[in-house]
DOMIKE-606340 format. One line per field, with one value per residue (C-alpha): residue in one letter; residue number from 1; x, y, z. Coordinates in Angstrom, 2 decimals. Layout:
<nodes>
residuo <- (A:...);
num <- (NUM:...);
xx <- (X:...);
yy <- (Y:...);
zz <- (Z:...);
</nodes>
This chain:
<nodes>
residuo <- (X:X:X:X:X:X:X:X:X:X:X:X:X:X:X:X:X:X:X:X:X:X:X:X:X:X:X:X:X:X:X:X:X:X:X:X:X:X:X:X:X:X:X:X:X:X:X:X:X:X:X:X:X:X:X:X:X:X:X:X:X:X:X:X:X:X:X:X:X:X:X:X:X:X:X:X:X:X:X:X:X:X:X:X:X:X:X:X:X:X:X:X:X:X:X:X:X:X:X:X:X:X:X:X:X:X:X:X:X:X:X:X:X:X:X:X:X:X:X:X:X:X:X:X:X:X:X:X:X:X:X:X:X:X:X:X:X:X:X:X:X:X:X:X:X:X:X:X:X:X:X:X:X:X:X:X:X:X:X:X:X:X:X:X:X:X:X:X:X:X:X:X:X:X:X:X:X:X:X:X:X:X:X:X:X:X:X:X:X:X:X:X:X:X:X:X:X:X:X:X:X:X:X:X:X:X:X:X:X:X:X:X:X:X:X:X:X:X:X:X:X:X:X:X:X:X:X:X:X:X:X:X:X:X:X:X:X:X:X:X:X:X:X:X:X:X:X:X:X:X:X:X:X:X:X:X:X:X:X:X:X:X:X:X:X:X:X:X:X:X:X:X:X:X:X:X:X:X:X:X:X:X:X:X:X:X:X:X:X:X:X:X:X:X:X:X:X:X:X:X:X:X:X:X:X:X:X:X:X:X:X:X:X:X:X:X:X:X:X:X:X:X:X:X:X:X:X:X:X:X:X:X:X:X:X:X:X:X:X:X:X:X:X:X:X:X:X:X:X:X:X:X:X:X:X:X:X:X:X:X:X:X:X:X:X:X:X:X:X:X:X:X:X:X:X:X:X:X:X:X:X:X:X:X:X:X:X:X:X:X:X:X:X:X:X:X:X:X:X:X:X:X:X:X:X:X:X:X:X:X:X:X:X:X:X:X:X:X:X:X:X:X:X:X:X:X:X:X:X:X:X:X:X:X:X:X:X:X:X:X:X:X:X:X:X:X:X:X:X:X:X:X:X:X:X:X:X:X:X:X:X:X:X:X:X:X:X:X:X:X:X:X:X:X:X:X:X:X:X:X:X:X:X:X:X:X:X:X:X:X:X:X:X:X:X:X:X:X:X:X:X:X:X:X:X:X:X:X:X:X:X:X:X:X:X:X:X:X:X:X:X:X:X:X:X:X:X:X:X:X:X:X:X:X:X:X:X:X:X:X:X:X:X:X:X:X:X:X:X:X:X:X:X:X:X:X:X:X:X:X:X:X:X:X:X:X:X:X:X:X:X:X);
num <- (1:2:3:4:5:6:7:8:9:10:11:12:13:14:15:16:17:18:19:20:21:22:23:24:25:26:27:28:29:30:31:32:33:34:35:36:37:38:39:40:41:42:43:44:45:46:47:48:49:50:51:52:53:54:55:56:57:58:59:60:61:62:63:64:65:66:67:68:69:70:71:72:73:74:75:76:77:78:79:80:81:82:83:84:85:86:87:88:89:90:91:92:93:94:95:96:97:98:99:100:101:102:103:104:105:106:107:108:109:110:111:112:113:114:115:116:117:118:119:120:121:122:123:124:125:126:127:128:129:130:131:132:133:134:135:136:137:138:139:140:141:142:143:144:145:146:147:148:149:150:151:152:153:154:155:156:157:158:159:160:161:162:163:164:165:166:167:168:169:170:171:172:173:174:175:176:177:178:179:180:181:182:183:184:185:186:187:188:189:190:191:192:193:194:195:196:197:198:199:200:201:202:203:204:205:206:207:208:209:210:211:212:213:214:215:216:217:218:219:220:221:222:223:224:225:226:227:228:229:230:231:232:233:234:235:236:237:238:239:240:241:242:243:244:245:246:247:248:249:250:251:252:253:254:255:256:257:258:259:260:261:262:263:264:265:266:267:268:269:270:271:272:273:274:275:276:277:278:279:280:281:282:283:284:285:286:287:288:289:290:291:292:293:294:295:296:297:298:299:300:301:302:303:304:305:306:307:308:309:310:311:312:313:314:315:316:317:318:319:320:321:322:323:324:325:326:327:328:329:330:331:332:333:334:335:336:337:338:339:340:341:342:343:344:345:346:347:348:349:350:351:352:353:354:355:356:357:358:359:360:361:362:363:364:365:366:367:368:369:370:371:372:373:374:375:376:377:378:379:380:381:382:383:384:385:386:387:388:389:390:391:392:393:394:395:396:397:398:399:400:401:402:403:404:405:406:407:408:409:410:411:412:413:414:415:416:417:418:419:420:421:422:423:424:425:426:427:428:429:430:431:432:433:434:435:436:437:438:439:440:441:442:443:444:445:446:447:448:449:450:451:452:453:454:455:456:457:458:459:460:461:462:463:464:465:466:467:468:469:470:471:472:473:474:475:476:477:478:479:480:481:482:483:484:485:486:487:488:489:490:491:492:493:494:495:496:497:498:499:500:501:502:503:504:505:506:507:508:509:510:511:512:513:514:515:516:517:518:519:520:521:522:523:524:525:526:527:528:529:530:531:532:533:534:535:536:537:538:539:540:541:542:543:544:545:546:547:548:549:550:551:552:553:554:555:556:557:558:559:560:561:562:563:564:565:566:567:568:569:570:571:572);
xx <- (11.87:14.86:16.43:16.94:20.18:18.26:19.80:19.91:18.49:15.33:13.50:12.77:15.99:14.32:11.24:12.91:14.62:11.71:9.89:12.51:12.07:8.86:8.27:10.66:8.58:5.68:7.38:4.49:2.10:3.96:2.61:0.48:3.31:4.70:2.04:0.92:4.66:3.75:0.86:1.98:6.08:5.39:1.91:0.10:-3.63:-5.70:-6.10:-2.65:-2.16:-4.26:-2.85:0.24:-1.33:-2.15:1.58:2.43:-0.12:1.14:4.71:3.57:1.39:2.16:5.02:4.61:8.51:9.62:7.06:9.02:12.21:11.57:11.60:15.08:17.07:17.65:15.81:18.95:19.15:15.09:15.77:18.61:16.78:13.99:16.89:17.91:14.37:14.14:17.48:16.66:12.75:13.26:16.12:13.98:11.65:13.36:15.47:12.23:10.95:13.92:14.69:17.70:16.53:14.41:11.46:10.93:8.14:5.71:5.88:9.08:7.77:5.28:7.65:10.26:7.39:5.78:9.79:10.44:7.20:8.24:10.62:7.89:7.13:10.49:10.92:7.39:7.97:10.97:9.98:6.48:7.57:10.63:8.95:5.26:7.71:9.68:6.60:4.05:2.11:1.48:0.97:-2.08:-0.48:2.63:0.89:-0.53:2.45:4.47:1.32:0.66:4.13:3.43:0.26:2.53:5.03:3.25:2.71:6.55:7.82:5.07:7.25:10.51:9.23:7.68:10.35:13.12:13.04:10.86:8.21:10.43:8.66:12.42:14.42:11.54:12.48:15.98:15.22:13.35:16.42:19.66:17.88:15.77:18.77:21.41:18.31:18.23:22.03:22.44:19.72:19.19:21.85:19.58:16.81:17.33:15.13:15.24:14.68:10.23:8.95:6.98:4.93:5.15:7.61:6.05:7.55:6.38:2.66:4.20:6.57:4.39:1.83:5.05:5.78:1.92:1.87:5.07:3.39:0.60:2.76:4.16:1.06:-0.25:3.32:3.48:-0.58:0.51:4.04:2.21:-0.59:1.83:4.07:1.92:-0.63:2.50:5.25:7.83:11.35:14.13:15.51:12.95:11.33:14.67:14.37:10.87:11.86:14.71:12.35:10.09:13.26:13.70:10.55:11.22:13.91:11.80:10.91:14.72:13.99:13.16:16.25:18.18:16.66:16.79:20.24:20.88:18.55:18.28:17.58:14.35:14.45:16.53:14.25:11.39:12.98:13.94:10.73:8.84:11.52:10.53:6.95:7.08:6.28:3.54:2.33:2.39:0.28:-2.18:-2.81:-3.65:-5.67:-7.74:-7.96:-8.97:-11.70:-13.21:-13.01:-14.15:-15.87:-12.00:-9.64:-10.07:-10.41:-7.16:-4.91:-1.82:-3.13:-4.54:-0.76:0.36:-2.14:-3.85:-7.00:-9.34:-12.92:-13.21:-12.09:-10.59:-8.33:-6.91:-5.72:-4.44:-2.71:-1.22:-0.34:1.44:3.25:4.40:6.02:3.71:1.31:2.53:-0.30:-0.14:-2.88:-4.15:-4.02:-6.95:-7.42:-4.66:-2.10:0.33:-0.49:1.43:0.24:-1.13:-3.71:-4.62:-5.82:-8.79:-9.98:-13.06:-12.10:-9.02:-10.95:-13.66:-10.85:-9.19:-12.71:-13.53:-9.94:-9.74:-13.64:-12.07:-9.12:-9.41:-11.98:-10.00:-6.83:-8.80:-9.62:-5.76:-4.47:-7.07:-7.01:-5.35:-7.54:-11.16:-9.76:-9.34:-12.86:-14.52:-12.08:-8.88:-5.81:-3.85:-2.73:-0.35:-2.92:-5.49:-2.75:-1.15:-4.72:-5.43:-2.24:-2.59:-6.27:-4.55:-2.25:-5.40:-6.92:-4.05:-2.78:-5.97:-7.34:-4.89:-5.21:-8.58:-8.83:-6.71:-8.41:-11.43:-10.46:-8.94:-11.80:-14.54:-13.17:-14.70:-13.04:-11.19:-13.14:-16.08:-13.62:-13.77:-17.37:-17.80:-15.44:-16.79:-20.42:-18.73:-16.76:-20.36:-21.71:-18.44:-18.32:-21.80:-20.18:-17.97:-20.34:-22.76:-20.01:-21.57:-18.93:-16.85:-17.29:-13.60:-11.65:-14.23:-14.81:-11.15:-10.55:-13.20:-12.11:-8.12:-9.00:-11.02:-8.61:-6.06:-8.39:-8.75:-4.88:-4.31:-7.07:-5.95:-2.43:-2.88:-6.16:-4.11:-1.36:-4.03:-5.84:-3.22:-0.35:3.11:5.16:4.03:3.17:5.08:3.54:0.36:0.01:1.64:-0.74:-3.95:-2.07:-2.87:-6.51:-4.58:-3.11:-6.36:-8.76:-6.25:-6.74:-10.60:-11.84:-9.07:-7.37:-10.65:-13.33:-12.12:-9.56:-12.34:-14.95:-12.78:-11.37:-15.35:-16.38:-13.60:-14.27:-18.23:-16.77:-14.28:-15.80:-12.10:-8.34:-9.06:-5.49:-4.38:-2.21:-3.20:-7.34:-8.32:-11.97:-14.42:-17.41:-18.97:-19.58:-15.80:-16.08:-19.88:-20.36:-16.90:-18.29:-21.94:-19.86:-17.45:-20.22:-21.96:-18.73:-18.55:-21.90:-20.80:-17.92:-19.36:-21.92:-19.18:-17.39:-20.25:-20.51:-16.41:-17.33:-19.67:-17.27:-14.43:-15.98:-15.29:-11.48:-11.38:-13.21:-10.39:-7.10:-8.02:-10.45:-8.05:-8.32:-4.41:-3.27:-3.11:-0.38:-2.08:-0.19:1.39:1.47:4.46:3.97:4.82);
yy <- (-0.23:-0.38:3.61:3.89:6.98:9.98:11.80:15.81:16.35:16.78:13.73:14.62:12.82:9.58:10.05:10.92:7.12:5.62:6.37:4.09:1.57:1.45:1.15:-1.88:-2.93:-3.61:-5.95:-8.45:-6.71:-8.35:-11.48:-11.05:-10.42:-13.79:-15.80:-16.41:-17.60:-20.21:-21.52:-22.24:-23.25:-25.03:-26.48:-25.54:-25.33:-22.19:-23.44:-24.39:-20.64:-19.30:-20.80:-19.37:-16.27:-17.04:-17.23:-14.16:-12.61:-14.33:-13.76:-9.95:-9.04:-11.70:-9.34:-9.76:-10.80:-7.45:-5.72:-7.22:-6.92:-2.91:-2.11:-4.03:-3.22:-0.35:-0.41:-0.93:-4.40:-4.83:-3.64:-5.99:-8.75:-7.65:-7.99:-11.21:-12.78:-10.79:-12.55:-16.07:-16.40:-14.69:-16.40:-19.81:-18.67:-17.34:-20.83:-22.12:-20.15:-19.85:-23.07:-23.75:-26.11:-27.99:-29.87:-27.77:-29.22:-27.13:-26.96:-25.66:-22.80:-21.85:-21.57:-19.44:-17.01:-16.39:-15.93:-13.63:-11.50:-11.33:-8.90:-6.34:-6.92:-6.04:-3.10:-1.86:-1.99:-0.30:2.62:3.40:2.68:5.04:7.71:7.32:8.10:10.89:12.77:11.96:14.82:14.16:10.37:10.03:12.21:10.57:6.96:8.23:9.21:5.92:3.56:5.43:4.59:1.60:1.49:2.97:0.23:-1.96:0.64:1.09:-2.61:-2.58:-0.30:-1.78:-5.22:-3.76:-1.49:-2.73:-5.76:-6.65:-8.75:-11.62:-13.36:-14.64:-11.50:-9.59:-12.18:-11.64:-8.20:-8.55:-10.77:-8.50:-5.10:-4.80:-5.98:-3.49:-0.37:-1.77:-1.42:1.42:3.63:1.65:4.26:7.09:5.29:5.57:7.71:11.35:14.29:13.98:17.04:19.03:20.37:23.82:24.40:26.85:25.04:21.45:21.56:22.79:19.96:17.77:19.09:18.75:15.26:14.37:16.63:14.90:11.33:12.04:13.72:10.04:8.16:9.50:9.50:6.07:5.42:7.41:5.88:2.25:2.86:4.81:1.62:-1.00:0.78:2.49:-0.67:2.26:1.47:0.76:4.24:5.70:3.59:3.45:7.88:6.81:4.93:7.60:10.14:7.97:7.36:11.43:11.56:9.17:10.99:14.51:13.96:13.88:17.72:19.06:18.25:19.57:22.54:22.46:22.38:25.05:27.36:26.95:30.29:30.20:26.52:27.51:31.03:28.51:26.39:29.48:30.55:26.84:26.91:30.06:29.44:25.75:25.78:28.55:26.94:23.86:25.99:27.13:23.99:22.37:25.33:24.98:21.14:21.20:23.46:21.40:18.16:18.67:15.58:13.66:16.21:16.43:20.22:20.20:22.61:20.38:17.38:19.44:20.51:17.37:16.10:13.36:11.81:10.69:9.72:10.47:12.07:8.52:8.41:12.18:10.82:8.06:9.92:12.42:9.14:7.80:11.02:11.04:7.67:5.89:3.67:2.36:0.76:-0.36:1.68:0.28:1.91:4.27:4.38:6.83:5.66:3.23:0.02:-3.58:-5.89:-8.18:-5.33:-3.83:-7.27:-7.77:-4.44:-4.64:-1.78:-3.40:-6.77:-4.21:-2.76:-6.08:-7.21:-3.60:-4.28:-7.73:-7.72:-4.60:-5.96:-9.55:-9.40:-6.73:-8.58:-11.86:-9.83:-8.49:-11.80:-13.33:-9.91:-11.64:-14.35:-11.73:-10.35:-13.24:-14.72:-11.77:-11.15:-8.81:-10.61:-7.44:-7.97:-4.98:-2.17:-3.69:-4.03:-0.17:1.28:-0.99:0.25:3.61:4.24:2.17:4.87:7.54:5.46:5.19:9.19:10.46:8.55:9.81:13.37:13.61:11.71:14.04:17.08:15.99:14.35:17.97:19.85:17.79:15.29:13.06:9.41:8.56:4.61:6.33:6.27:2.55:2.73:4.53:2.69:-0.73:0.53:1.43:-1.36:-3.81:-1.93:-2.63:-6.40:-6.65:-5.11:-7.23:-9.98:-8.79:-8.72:-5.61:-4.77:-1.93:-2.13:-3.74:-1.07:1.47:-1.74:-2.08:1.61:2.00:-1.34:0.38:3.25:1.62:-0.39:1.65:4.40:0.56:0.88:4.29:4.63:1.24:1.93:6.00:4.92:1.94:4.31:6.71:4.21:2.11:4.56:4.15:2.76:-0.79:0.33:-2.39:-5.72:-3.92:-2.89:-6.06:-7.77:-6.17:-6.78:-10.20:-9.75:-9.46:-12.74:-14.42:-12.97:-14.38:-17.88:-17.87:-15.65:-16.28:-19.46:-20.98:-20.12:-18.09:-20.36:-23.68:-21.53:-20.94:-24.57:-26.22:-24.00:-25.05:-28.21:-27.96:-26.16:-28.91:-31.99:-33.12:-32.52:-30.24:-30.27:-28.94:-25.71:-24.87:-24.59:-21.05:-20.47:-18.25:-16.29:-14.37:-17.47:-17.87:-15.68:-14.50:-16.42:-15.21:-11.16:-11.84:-13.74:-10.61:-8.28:-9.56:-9.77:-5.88:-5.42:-7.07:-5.04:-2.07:-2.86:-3.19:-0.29:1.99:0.41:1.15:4.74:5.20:3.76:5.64:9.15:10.35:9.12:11.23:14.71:14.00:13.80:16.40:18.70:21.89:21.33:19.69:16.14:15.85:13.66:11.99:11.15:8.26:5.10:4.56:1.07:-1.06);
zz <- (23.28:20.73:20.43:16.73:15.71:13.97:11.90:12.15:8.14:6.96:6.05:2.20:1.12:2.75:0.81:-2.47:-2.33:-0.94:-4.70:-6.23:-3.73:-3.66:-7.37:-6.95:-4.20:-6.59:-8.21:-7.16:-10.10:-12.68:-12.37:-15.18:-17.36:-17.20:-16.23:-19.78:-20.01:-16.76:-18.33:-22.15:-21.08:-17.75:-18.86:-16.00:-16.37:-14.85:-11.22:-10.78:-12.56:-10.02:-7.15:-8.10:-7.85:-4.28:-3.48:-5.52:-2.86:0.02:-0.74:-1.35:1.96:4.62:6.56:10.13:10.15:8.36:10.99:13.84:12.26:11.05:15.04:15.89:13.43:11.08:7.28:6.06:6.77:6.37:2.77:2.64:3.10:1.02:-2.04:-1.40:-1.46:-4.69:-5.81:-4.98:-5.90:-9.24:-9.72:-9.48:-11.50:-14.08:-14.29:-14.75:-17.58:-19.31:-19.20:-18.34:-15.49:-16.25:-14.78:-11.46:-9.12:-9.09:-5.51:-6.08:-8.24:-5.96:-2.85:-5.20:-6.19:-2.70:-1.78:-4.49:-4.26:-0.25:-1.31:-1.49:2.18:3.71:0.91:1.99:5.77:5.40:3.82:4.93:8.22:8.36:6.38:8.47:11.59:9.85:8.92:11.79:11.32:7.60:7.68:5.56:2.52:3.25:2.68:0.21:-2.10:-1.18:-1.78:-5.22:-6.46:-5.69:-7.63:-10.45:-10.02:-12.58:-14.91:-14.68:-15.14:-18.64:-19.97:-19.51:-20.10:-23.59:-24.51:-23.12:-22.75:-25.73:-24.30:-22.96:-19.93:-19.01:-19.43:-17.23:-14.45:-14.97:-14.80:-11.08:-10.37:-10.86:-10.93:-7.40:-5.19:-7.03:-6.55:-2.43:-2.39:-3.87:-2.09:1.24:3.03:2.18:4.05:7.60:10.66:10.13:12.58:12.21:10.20:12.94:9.99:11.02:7.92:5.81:2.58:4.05:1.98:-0.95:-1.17:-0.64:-3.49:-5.96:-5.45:-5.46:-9.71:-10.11:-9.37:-11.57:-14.46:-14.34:-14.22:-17.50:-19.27:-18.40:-19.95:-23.01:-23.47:-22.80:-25.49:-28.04:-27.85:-28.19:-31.20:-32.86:-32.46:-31.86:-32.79:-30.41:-30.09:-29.35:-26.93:-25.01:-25.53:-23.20:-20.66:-20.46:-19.84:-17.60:-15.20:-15.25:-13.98:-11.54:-10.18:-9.53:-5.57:-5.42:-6.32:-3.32:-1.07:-4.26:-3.79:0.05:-0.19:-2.57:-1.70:2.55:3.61:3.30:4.95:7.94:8.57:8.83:11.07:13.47:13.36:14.06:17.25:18.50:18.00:19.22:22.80:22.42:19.64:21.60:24.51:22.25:20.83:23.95:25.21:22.10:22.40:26.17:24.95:22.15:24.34:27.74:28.44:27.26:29.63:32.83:34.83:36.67:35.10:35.76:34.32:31.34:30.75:30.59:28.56:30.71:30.01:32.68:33.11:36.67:39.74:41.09:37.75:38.87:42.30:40.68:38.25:40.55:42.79:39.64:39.28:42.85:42.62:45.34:42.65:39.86:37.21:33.62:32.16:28.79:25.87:24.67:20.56:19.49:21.55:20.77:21.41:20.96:18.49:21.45:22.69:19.45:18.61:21.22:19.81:17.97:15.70:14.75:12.97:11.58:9.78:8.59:7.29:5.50:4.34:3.17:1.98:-0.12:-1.32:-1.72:-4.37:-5.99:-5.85:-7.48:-10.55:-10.91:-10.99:-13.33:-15.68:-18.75:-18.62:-17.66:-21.11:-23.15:-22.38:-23.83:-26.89:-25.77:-26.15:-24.90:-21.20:-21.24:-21.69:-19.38:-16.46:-17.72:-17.09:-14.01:-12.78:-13.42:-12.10:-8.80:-8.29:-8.49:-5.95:-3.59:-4.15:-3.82:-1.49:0.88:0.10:0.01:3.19:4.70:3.87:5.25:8.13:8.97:7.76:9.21:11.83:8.85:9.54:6.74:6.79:4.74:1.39:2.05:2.29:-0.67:-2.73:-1.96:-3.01:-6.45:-6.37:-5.91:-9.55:-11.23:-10.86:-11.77:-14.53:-14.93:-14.64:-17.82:-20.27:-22.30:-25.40:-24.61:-20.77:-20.19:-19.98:-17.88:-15.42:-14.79:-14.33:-11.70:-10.03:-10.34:-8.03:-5.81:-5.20:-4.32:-1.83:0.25:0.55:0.85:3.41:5.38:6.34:7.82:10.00:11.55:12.49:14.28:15.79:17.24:16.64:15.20:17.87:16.86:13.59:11.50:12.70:13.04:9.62:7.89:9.69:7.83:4.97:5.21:4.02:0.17:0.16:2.38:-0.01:-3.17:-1.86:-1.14:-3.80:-6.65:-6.10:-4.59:-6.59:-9.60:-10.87:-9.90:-12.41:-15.02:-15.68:-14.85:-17.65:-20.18:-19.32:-20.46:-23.32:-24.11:-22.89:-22.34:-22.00:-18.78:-17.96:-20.83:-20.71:-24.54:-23.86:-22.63:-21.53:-23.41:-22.98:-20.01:-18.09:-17.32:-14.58:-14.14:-10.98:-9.58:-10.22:-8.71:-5.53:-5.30:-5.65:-2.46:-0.75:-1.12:-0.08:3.36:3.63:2.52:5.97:8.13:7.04:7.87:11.56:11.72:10.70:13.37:15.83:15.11:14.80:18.16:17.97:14.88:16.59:19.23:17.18:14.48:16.69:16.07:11.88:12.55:13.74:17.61:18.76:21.85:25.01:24.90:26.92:28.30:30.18:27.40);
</nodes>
């Protein structure tokens, strides 16, 4: 196990930069920006389009390196890397578009943008990982926030690429090239392992609550500002007066260590008092769990203090022999504990949640990268508003899936896998809505597919941490992660983009290849929404039968209405 330095300060600092970086982690949303650029300059046609989608997914999820990486050596150097994959993919691409090489294999292309979009990977890891760890108690509101930036991320980069940078498909790639490695170097020194919030702070909610309104005070600034600017064509000046205000807003986690630093009586009374309360606290809490799990902990006072778990009165004598020094025995894992990547996958609960995950996530991720296209076949030419309002419902999904998650895990012991239930069920009606084409259903069918697409994040990464815990938590979660980019090449590269160019080729009768020939009509991607609707069906099954499974785990860890850290495993 590699022994990270902590630092003595309060973690909120850490979370305040990890906004930034994680809006410049989603810098793999933009590929619909500029993909209208790839078609009509590079003279790709829509399944060569589409499988450059793929690698903009690949690039994006497929992080077991950064996992791996995130535990040996600090995020410093994990976001470090993350910048210069920004700085060379980009930097291919935007050669590309702009020209000034020219001829690129495609090959080449693709490799630059999966390289590029990697970025996001070793940006992500870094942050959710450190922060996860800093605030173990609050994990799921803690995803929550740092995935819903991320949702926002898009929402972020229309502006700039509208006001800013006035539409240009090469400056926005010049953009991703200079601009995410100066953010990394610039804040990666404020990410780094904190001293973990106990939660016991009486302030700790309320911060928490004011970076969630501030997140959502951005979302809809960043709908109106994305509307007002595209129906209004608002002048330079002003728009710039915008995205000044939008990078104010940006800046308001950063808030609450202001304020912990100016005001820190309060902060340090709170601390005194979580000391002085800690180990009774700590008493009480296992008094009350030992009494709400009886058939889990065993009778034996002493191994009740030390919070052991047996099944039988041969596992106490073993235990105790453990203890004494005379048997030593690798004991595996039990769900809650922190397992290694290697045991966590033989675990049947860990592919249920891959499946619920990728089932979820895949078909969502199929219509994002085919969105300018979904709107062109039935009549809306305006790519920027769809992906503003895609983004924007996203970050709903993703924010409050993790809060409402976490209320109800605490309230009820409910497991937070029936969000992904629910979701998917919505998710089946909206791409049979999708799939009928009914005038004025666009916009509604993307919002409801937005935040049901982000509650399958949001929900994803805080149930892997409980299940298999956070020790391991890097390659474990970058791992589900690969459902994104695995349901990209089946469901979008596969079949959407092999649709879309049969149809325009029974519209055109010829010239299939050509970049110029967009595809019309409903039947450009009604098969595509009738196959992803079925695919949530299935995944809506198995997340019922994960559900099931996992709610005894969840009656265990949050039996006391808080988060019960579980003993660990140690034998690793």
């Amino acid at each position: 196990m590699v022994v990270l330095k902590v630092g003595s300060r309060p973690p909120w600092v850490g979370l305040g930069a990890a906004v930034w970086i994680q809006i410049a982690g989603g810098n793999a949303y933009n590929f619909p920006l500029y993909s209208h650029s790839l078609k009509s300059v590079l003279g790709f046609n829509q399944q060569q389009l589409t499988m450059l989608g793929v690698a903009n997914d690949i690039g994006e999820n497929v992080g077991l390196l950064p996992g791996v990486v995130c535990n040996k050596l600090p995020p410093w150097v994990v976001l470090l890397i993350g910048a210069l994959a920004s700085f060379l993919g980009y930097g291919v691409l935007w050669l590309a578009i702009s020209q000034t090489v020219q001829s690129l294999p495609y090959w080449l292309l693709w490799i630059a943008l999966a390289i590029g979009t990697n970025s996001s990977a070793w940006l992500g890891t870094s942050v959710l990982v450190t922060n996860m760890r800093n605030f173990p108690i609050s994990r799921g509101t803690v995803a929550g926030i740092l995935k819903g930036y991320v949702g926002l991320s898009a929402a972020v980069y229309t502006v700039i690429y509208s006001s800013v940078l006035q539409g240009s498909s090469a400056k926005l790639l010049l953009f991703l090239t200079v601009g995410i490695p100066v953010l990394c170097v610039a804040l990666m020194y404020f990410v780094r392992p904190c001293t973990p919030a106990s939660g016991a702070e009486s302030t700790e909610h309320s911060h928490f609550v004011f970076t969630q309104v501030s997140s959502i005070i951005l979302g809809i600034y960043l709908l109106t500002t994305t509307v007002l600017n595209d129906s209004l064509s608002l002048s330079p000046p002003i728009s710039y007066t915008l995205v000044a205000i939008m990078v104010i807003l940006l800046m308001a986690p950063l808030a609450i260590p202001v304020k912990m630093t100016l005001f820190p009586s309060n902060q340090r009374k709170s601390d005194k008092l979580g000391h002085s309360n800690g180990s009774t606290n700590q008493l009480s809490s296992g008094e009350a769990n030992a009494d709400n799990m009886e058939p889990l902990l065993t009778p034996s006072s002493s191994t009740t203090q030390l919070g052991l778990e047996s099944d039988d009165g041969s596992d106490i004598d073993m235990l105790l022999a453990e203890g004494e020094g005379a048997v030593k025995k690798k004991r595996r894992p039990k769900r809650g504990e922190d397992f290694t990547f290697r045991e966590a996958l033989v675990k049947a609960d860990f592919w249920l949640l891959f499946l619920v995950y990728f089932f979820g996530v895949g078909s969502g991720v199929t219509v994002l990268n085919n969105l300018a296209q979904i709107g062109i076949a039935v009549g809306s030419n305006n790519t920027t508003i769809l992906l503003t309002i895609f983004s924007f419902c996203n970050f709903l999904g993703r924010l409050g899936g993790g809060v409402v998650s976490e209320h109800f895990v605490r309230s009820k012991t409910l497991p937070r896998t029936i969000w992904m239930t629910c979701t998917q069920l919505i998710m089946v009606l909206t791409y049979l809505l999708f799939a009928s084409a009914l005038k004025g259903t666009l916009y509604a069918a993307t919002s409801l597919l937005g935040i049901c697409y982000g509650v399958q994040f949001s929900v994803m990464v805080p149930t892997a941490s409980e299940l298999f815990g956070l020790k391991h938590f890097g390659v474990i979660y970058n791992f589900m992660l690969l459902g994104n980019p695995l349901g990209a090449l089946i469901f979008s590269g596969g079949l959407a983009g092999y649709v879309y160019d049969t149809e325009v080729a029974k519209q055109q009768g010829h010239n299939l290849l050509s970049s110029s020939v967009s595809c019309l009509g409903p039947n450009c991607f009604r098969l595509t929404f009738l196959v992803l609707a079925g695919v949530c069906c299935l995944g809506s099954l198995l997340s019922v039968i994960l559900t099931m499974r996992l709610k005894p785990v969840y009656q265990m860890l949050y039996s006391g209405g808080s988060f019960r850290l579980p003993p660990q495993n140690t034998s690793h």
